[in-house]
C-alpha positions as a Python dict, from the first residue, in 0.01 Angstrom:
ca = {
    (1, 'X'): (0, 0, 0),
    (2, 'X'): (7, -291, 280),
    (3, 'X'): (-320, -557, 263),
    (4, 'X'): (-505, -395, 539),
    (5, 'X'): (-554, -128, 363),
    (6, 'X'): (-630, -217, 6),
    (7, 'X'): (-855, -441, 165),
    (8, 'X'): (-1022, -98, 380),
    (9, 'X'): (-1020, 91, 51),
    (10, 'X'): (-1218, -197, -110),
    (11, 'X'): (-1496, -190, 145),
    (12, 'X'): (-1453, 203, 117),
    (13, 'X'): (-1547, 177, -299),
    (14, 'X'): (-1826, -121, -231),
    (15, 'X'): (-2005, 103, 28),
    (16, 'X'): (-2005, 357, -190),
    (17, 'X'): (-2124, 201, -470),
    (18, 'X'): (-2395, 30, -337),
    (19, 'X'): (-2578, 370, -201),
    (20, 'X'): (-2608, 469, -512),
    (21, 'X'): (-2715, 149, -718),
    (22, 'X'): (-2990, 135, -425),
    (23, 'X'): (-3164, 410, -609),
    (24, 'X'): (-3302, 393, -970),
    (25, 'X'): (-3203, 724, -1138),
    (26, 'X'): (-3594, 694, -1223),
    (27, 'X'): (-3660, 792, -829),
    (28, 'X'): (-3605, 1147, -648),
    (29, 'X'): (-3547, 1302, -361),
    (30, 'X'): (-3758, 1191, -80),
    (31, 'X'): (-4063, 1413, 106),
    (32, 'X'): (-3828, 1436, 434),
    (33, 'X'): (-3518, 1509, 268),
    (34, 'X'): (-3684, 1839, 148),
    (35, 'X'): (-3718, 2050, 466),
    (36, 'X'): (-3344, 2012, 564),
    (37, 'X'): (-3197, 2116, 206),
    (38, 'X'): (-3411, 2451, 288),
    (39, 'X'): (-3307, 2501, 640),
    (40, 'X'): (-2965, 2622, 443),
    (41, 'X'): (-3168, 2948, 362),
    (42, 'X'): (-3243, 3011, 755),
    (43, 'X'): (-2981, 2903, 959),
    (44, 'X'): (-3042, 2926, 1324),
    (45, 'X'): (-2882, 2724, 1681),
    (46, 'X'): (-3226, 2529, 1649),
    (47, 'X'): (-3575, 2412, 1469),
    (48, 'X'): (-3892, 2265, 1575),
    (49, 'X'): (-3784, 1919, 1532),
    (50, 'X'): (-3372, 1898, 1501),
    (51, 'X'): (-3089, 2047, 1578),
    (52, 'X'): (-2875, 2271, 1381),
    (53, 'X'): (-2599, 2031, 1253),
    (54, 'X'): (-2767, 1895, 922),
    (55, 'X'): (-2890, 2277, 785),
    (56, 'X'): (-2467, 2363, 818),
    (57, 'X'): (-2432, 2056, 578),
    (58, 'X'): (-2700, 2168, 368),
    (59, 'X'): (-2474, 2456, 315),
    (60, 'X'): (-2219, 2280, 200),
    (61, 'X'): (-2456, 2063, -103),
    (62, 'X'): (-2591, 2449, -210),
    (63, 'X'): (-2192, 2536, -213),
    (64, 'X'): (-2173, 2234, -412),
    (65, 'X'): (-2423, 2262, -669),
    (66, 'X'): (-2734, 2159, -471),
    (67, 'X'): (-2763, 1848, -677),
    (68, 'X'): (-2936, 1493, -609),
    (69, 'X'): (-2526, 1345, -611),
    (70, 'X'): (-2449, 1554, -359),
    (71, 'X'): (-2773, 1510, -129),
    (72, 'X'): (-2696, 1114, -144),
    (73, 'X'): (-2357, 1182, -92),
    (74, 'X'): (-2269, 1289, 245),
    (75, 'X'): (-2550, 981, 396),
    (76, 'X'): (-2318, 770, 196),
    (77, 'X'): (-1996, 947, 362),
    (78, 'X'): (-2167, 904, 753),
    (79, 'X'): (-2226, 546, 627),
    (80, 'X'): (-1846, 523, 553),
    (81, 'X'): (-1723, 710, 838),
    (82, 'X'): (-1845, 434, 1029),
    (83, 'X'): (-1748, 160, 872),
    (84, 'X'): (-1426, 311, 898),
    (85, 'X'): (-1398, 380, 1278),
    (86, 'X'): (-1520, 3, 1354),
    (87, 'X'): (-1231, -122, 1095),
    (88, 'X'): (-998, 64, 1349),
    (89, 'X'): (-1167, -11, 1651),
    (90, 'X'): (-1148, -368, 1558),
    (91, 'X'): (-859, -372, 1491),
    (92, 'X'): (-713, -150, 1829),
    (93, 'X'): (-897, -408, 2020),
    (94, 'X'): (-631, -686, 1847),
    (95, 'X'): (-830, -783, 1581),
    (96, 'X'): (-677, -931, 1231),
    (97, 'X'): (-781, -861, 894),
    (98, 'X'): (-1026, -1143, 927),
    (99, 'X'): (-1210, -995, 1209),
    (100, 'X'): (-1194, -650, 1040),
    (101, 'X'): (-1360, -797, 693),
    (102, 'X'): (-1638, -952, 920),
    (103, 'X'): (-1714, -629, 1102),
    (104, 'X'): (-1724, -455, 743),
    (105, 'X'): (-1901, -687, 553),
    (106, 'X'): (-2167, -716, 846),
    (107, 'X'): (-2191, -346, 825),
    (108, 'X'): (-2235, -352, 435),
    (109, 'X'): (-2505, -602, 481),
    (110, 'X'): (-2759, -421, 703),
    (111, 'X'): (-3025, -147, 716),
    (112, 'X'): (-2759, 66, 709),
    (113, 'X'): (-2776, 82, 345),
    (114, 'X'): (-3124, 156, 353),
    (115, 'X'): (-3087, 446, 593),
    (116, 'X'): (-2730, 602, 401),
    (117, 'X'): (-2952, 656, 120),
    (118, 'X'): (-3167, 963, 229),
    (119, 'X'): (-3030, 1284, 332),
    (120, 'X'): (-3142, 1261, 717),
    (121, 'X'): (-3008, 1351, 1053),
    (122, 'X'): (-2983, 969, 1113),
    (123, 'X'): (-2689, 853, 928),
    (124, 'X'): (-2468, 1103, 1132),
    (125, 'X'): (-2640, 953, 1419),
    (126, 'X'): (-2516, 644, 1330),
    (127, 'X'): (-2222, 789, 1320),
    (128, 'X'): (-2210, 1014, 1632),
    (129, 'X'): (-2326, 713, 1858),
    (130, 'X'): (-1992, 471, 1730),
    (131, 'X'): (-1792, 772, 1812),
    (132, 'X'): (-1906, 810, 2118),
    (133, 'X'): (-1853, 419, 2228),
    (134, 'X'): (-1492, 427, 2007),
    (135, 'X'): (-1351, 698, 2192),
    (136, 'X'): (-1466, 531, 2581),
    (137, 'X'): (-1290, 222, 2413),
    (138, 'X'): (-992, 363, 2354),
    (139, 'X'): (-966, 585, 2696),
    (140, 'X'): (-1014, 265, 2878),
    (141, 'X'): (-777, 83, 2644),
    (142, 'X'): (-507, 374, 2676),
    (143, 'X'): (-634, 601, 2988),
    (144, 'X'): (-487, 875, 2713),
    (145, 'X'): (-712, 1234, 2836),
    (146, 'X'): (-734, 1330, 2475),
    (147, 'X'): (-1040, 1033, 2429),
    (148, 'X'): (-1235, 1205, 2702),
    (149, 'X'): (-1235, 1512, 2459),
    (150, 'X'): (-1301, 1338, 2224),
    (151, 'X'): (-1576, 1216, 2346),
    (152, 'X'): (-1712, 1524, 2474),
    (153, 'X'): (-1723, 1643, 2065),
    (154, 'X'): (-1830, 1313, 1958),
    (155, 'X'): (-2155, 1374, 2186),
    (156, 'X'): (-2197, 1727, 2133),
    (157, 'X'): (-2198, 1698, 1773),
    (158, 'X'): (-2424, 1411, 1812),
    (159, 'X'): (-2680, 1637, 2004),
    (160, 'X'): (-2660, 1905, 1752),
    (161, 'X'): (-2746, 1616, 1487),
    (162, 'X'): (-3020, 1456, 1671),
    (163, 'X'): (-3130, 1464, 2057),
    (164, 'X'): (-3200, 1104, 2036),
    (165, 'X'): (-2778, 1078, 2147),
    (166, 'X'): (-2944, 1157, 2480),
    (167, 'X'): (-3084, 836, 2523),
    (168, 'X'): (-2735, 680, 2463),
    (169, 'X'): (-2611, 909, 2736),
    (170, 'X'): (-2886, 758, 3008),
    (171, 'X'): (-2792, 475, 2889),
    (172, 'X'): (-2444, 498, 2938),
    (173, 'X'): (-2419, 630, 3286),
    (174, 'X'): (-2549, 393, 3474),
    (175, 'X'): (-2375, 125, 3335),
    (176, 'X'): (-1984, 311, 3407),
    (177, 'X'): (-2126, 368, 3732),
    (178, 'X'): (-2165, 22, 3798),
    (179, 'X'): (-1879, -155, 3592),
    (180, 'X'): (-1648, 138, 3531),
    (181, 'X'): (-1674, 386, 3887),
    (182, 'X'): (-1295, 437, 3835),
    (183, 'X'): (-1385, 672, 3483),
    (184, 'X'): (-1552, 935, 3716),
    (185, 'X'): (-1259, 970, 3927),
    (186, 'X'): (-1123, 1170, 3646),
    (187, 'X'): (-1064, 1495, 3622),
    (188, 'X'): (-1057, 1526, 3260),
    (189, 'X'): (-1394, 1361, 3260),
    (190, 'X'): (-1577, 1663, 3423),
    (191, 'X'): (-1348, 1868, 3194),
    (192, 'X'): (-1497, 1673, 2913),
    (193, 'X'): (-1840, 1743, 3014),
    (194, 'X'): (-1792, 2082, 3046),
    (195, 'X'): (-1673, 2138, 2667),
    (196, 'X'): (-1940, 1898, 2547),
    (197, 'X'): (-2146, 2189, 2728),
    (198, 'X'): (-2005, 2530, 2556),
    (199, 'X'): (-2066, 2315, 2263),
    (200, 'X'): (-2448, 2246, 2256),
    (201, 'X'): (-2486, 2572, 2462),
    (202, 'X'): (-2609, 2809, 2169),
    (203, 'X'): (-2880, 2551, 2056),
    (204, 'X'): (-2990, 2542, 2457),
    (205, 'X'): (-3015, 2901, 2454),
    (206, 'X'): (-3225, 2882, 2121),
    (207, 'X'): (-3476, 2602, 2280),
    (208, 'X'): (-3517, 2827, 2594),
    (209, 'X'): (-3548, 3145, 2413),
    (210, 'X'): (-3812, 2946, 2139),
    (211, 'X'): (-4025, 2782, 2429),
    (212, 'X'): (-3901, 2453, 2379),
    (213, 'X'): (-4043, 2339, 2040),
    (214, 'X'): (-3881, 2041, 2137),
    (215, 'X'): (-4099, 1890, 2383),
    (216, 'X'): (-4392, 2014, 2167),
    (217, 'X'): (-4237, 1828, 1890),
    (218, 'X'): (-4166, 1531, 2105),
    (219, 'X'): (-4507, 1573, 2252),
    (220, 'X'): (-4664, 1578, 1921),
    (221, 'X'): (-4434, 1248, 1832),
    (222, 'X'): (-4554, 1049, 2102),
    (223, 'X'): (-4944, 1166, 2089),
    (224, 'X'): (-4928, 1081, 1709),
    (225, 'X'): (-4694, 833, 1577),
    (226, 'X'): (-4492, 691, 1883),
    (227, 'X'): (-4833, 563, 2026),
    (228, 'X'): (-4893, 339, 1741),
    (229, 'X'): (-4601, 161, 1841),
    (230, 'X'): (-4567, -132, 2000),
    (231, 'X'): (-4300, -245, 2232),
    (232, 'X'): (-4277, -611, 2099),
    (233, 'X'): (-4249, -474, 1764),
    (234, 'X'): (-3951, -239, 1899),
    (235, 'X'): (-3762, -568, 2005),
    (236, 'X'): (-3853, -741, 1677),
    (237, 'X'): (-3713, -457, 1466),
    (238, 'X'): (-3402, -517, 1629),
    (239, 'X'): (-3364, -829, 1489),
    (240, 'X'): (-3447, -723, 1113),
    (241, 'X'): (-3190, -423, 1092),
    (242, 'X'): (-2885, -692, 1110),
    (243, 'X'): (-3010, -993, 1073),
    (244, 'X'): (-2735, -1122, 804),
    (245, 'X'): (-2514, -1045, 1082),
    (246, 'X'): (-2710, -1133, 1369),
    (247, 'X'): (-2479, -1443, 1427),
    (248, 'X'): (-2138, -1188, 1489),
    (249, 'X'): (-2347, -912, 1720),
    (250, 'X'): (-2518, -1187, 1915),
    (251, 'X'): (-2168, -1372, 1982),
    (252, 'X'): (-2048, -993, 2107),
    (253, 'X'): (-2293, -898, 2322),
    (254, 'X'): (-2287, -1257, 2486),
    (255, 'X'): (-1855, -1269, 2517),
    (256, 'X'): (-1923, -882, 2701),
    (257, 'X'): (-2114, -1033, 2940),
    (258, 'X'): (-1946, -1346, 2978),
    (259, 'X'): (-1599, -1356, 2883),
    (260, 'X'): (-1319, -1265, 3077),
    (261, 'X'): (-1108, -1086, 2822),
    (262, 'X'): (-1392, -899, 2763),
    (263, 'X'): (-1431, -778, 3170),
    (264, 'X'): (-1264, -438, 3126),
    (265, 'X'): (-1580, -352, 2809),
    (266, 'X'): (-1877, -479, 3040),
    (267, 'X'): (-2002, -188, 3082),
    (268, 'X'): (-2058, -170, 2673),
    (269, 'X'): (-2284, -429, 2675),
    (270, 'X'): (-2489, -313, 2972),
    (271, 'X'): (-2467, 21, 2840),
    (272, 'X'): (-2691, -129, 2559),
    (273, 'X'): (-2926, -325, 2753),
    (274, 'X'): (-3009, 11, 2923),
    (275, 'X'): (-3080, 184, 2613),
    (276, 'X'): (-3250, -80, 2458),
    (277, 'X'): (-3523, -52, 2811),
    (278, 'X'): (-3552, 338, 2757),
    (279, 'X'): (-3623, 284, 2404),
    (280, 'X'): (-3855, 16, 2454),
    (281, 'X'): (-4041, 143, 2776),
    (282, 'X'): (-4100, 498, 2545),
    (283, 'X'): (-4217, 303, 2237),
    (284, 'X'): (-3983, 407, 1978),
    (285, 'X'): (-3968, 352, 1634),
    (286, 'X'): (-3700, 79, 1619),
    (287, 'X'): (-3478, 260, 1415),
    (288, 'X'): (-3345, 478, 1688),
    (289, 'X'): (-3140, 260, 1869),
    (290, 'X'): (-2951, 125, 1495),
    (291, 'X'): (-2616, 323, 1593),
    (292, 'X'): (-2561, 35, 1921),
    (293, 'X'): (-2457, -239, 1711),
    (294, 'X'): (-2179, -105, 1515),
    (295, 'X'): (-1947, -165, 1838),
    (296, 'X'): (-2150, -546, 1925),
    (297, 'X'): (-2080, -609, 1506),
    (298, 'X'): (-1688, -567, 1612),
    (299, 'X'): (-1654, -702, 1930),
    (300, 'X'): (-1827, -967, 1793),
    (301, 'X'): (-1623, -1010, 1493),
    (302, 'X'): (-1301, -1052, 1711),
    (303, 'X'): (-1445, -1341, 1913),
    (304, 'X'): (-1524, -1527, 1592),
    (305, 'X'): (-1173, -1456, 1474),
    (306, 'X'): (-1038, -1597, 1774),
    (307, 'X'): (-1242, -1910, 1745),
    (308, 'X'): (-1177, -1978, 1371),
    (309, 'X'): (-793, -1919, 1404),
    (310, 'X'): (-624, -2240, 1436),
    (311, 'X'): (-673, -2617, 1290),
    (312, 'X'): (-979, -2722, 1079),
    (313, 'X'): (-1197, -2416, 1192),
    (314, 'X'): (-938, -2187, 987),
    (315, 'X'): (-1133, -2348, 652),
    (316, 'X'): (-1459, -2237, 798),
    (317, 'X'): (-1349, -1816, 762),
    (318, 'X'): (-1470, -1769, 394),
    (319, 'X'): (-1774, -1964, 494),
    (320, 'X'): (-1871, -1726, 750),
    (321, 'X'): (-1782, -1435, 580),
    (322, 'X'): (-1990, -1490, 264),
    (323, 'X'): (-2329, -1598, 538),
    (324, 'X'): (-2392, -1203, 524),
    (325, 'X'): (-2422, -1168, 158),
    (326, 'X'): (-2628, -1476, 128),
    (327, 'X'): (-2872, -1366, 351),
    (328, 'X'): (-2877, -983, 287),
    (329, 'X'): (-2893, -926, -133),
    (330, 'X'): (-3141, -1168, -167),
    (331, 'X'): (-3394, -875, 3),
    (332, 'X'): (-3191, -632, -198),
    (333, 'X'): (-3471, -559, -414),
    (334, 'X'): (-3695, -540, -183),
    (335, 'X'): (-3577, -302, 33),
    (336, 'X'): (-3413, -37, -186),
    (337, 'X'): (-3588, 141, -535),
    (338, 'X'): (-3336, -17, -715),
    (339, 'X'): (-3572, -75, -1005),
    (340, 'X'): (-3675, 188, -1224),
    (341, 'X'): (-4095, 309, -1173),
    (342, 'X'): (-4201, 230, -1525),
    (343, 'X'): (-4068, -172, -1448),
    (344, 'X'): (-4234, -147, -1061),
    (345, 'X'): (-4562, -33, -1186),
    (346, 'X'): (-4570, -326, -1425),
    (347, 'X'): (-4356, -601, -1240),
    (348, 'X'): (-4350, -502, -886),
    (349, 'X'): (-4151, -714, -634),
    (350, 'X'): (-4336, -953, -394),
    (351, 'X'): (-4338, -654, -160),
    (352, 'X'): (-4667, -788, -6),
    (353, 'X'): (-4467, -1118, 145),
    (354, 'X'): (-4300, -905, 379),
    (355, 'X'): (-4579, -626, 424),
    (356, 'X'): (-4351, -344, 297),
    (357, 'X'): (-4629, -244, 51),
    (358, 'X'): (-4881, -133, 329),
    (359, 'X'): (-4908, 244, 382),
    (360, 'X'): (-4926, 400, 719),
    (361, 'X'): (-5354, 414, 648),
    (362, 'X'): (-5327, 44, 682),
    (363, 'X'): (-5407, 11, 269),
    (364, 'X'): (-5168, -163, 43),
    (365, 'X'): (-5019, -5, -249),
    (366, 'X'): (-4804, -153, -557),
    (367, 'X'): (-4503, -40, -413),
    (368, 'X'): (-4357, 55, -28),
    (369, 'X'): (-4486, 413, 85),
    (370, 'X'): (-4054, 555, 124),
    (371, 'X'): (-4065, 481, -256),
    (372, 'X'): (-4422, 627, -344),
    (373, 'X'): (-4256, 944, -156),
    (374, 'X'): (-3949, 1008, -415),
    (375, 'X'): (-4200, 1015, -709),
    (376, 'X'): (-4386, 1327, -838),
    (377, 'X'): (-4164, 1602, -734),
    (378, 'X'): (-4027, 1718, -1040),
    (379, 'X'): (-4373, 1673, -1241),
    (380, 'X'): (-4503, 1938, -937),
    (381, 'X'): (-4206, 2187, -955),
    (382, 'X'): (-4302, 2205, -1345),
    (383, 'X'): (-4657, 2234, -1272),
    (384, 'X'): (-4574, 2560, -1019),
    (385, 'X'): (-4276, 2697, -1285),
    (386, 'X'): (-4575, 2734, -1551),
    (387, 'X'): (-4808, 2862, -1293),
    (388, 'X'): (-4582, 3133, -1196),
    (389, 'X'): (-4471, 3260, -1565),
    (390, 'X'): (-4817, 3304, -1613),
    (391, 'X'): (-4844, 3565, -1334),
    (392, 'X'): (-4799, 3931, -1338),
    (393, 'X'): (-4420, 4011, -1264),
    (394, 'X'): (-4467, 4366, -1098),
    (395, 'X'): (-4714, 4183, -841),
    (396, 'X'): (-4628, 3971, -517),
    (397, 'X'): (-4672, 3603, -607),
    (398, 'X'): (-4721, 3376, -293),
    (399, 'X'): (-4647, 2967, -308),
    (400, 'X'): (-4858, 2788, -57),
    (401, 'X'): (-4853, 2462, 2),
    (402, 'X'): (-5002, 2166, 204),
    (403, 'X'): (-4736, 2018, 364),
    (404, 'X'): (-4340, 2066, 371),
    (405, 'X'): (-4268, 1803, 128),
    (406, 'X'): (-4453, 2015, -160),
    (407, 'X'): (-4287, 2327, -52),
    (408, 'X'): (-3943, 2171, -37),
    (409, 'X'): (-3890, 2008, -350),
    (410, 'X'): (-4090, 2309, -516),
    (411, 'X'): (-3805, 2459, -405),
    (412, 'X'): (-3496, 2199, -495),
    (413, 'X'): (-3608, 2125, -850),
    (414, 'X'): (-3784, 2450, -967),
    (415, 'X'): (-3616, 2607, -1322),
    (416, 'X'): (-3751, 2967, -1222),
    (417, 'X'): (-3502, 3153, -1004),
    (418, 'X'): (-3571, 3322, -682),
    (419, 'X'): (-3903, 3095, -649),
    (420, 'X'): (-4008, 2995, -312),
    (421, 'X'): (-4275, 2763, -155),
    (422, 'X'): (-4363, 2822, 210),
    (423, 'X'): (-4633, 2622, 371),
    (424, 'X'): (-4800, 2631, 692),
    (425, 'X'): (-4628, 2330, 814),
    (426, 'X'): (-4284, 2247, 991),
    (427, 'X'): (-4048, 2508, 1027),
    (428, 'X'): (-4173, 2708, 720),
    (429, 'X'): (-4428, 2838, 927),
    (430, 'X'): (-4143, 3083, 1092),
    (431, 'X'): (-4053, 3177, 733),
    (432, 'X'): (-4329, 3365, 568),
    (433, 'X'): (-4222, 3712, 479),
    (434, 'X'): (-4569, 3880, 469),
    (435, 'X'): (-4393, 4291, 477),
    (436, 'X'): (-4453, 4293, 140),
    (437, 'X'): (-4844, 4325, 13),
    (438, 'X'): (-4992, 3958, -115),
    (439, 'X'): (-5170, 3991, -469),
    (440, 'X'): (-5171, 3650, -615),
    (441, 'X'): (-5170, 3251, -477),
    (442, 'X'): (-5029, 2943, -636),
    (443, 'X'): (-5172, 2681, -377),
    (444, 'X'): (-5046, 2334, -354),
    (445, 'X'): (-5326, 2127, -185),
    (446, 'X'): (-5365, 1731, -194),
    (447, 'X'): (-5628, 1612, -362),
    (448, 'X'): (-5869, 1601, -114),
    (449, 'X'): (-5927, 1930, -35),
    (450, 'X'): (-6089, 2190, -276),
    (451, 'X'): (-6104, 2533, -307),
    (452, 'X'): (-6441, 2665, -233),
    (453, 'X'): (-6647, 2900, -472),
    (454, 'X'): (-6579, 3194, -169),
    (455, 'X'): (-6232, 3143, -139),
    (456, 'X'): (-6266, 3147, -582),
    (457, 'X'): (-6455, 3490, -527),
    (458, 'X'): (-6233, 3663, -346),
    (459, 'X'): (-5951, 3672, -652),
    (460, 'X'): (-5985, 3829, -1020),
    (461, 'X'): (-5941, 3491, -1187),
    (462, 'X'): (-5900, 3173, -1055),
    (463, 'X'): (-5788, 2848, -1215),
    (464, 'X'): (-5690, 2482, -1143),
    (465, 'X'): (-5368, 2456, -1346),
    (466, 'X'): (-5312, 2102, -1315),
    (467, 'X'): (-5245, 1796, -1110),
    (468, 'X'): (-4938, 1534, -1033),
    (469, 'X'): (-5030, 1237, -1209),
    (470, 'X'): (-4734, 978, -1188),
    (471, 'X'): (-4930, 651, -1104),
    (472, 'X'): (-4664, 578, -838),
    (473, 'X'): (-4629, 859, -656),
    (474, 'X'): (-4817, 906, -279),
    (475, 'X'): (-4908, 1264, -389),
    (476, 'X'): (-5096, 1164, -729),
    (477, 'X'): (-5389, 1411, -736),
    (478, 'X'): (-5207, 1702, -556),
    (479, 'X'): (-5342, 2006, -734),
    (480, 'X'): (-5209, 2341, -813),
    (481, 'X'): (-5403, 2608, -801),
    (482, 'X'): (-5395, 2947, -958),
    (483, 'X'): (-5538, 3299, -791),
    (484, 'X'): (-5486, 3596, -971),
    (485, 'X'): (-5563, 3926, -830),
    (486, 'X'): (-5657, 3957, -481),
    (487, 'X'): (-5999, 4159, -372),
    (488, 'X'): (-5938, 4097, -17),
    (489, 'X'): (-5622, 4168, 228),
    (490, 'X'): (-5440, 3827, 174),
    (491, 'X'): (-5181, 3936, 408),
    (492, 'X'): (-5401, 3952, 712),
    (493, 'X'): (-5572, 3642, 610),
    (494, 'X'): (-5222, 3494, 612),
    (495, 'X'): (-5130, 3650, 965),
    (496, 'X'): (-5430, 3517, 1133),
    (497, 'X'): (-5320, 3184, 985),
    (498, 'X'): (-5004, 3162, 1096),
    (499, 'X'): (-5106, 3291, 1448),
    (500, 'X'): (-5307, 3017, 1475),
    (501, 'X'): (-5044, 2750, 1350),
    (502, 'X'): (-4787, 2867, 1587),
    (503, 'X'): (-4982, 2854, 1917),
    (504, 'X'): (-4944, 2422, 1874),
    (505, 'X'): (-4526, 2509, 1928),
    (506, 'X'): (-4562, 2813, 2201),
    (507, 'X'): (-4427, 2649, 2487),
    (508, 'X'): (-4308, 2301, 2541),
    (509, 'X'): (-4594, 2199, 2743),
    (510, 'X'): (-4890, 2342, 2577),
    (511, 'X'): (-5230, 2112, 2420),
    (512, 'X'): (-5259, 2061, 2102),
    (513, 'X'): (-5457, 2244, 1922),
    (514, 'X'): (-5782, 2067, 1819),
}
């Protein structure tokens, strides 16, 4: 085995390691991760808020033992996929294994850590969008057709992982318009498209034939999160989600515009300027445009190559490639639930300096609200297992819960087979099976809402079975309730429900629903 790649393998085994000493075994799953692990039980071309891709690899984690190992796993493997295609970019674009390490190391040293630890469509994102720049690279490097096909599945796969590739795509055009015309005067180009297409066809069909949940869902977005956002914050983010590296994607975006080596990969850098303006001018959450730097991280590694290769700046290479680590593990703590809950709720981290401890209510907690949401799961799976052996077996038992976090990891950690939480909320709403007559309720509320004495009245027995009660977790006080014996037609109840619920997704372009 030649240097290069021990030296890939070894950046292969660090990334890999370091997802999972980000977590504390002491931590679960987290709230968001839940809904796409269940999508694997209703496969479709589409749901209200993604794509199709990440349910098919949900498939895959129930095929191979549905366990917490496996759901960090293939975030990890994304993560590593794209360290991997910059380590060959880098070095197709006549880098050495100097410039390769830098790219690598800058990579290791990022949010990307951070993001390759949940099971979420945006680690193949991350993924998708160096694809999609790699494979331009290389048709422009090698005017080989086989990129532009590439390409074309690159994107598509993208799309079925997470519209947001769209962006990159407006992004993209204008700039090989300008700086790259000749790339249109290919055939293989509109051939390109035109697979990319057939590909991302079905889940078209599925939006059209659903009445486009997702401009409700993007709709929704923007009315309740996106407009909390502000666009100087966007830019700032920017800044945070490399900054070890910010030194090497800096020096490549500036040597794309400037340098003259660099002439025949302008359009990269414009291609990111564009992007960044969309992003900025919609007020997205900063995250979103993470998969652009990748390609600045390598470009930018070259150039530093290049200037550190001769004479008394050859010294200064371990120098530079240790500034990353300096500047990244320090936050390591901070940043990742590396610690286990019993040590945070006694010795938390300074997570105040930095803010990372305020909630989305604008309180402060002890500990950042991504962590607060991996605690309490298993203590409310246990909670609804008892529950349910408590209920009559010959009668229909219904699992409703607040929100799809509850249902989900009701779901992923419960001991009593063929157990299912639905709730009201997400896709589960298309789920509910309500053929069957409805005799009993578990109900999973948060601990603000109670059950009133009529809703009490209209079951045989009713009881409050118990509540999550891990200090840590955001859903501390979430209760479970217990109905036994219905005196009323649940099912209708449930129907009329539903009805309701569904009338905020009819149709793309509908109000919301006050």
């Amino acid at each position: 085995m030649n240097s290069a790649r021990l030296l890939i393998l070894l950046f292969i085994l660090l990334k890999v390691a370091l997802q999972y000493f980000a977590v504390h075994p002491g931590f679960e799953l987290h709230r968001d991760e839940f809904l796409h692990l269940d999508q694997a039980d209703h496969l479709a071309w589409g749901y209200l808020s993604v794509p199709p891709l990440t349910s098919w690899i949900s498939v895959l984690i129930r095929e191979l033992g549905n366990t917490e190992f496996w759901v960090r796993f293939f975030p990890a493997l994304f993560g590593v996929l794209t360290l991997v295609v910059i380590w060959d970019l880098v070095g197709r674009l006549g880098g050495g294994l100097f410039a390769k390490s830098l790219a690598a190391i800058g990579l290791l040293c990022s949010a990307l850590i951070r993001l390759n630890i949940l099971y979420q469509p945006n680690s193949f994102d991350i993924f998708a969008w160096t694809l999609v720049f790699y494979s331009l690279i290389c048709f422009v490097q090698s005017q080989e057709r086989k990129w532009l096909y590439f390409l074309a599945v690159s994107f598509a796969l993208g799309f079925l992982n997470k519209y947001s590739i769209g962006f990159l795509a407006m992004g993209l055009m204008p700039a090989l318009l300008i700086f790259k015309r000749e790339i249109f005067r290919q055939k293989d180009l509109y051939g390109s498209f035109l697979l990319a297409f057939i590909l991302i066809l079905p889940n078209l069909v599925w939006q059209i034939q659903n009445d486009f949940p997702f401009l409700t869902h993007m709709r929704l977005l923007s009315k309740y999160q996106l407009v909390n956002n502000s666009r100087a914050g966007f830019l700032s983010e920017q800044v945070l989600f490399f900054y070890p590296s910010l030194f090497v994607w800096l020096v490549g975006l500036f040597m794309l515009f400037f340098s003259f080596k660099n002439r025949p990969f302008r359009w990269i850098a414009w291609a990111v300027i564009f992007t960044l303006s969309l992003f900025t001018f919609f007020q997205a959450k900063g995250y979103y445009a993470i998969g652009l730097y990748p390609v600045l991280i390598g470009f930018g590694a070259i150039q530093w190559e290049s200037w550190l290769k001769e004479g008394w700046p050859n010294r200064l290479r371990p120098v530079i490639l240790i500034i990353p680590p300096v500047l990244f593990f320090p936050a390591f703590t901070l940043i990742h639930p590396i610690y286990s809950p019993e040590r945070l709720e006694t010795q938390p981290p300074a997570y105040s300096k930095l803010g990372l401890n305020r909630w989305e209510d604008g309180k402060e907690y002890l500990i950042p609200q991504d962590f607060a949401d991996m605690l309490g799961w298993k203590e409310l799976a246990s909670l609804v297992d008892s529950a349910y052996q408590q209920m009559p077996k010959d009668e229909r038992i219904l699992i409703i819960c607040d929100n799809y976090g509850q249902a989900g990891a009701i779901n992923f950690y419960s001991k009593t087979p063929g157990l299912q939480a639905l709730t009201m909320n997400a896709d589960y709403l298309f789920w509910f099976d309500l053929e069957q007559k409805v005799d009993n309720l578990i109900l999973v509320w948060e601990k603000e809402e109670q059950i009133t004495d009529r809703e009490k009245s209209a079951f045989l027995e009713y009881i409050e079975f118990g509540k999550i009660t891990h200090p840590l977790a955001r859903e501390k006080g979430t209760t479970v309730h217990f109905l036994r014996g219905a005196k009323v037609d649940i099912n209708e109840i449930l129907r009329k429900e539903i009805r309701e619920e569904k009338k905020t997704w009819e149709g793309g372009f509908l109000t919301d629903k006050e």
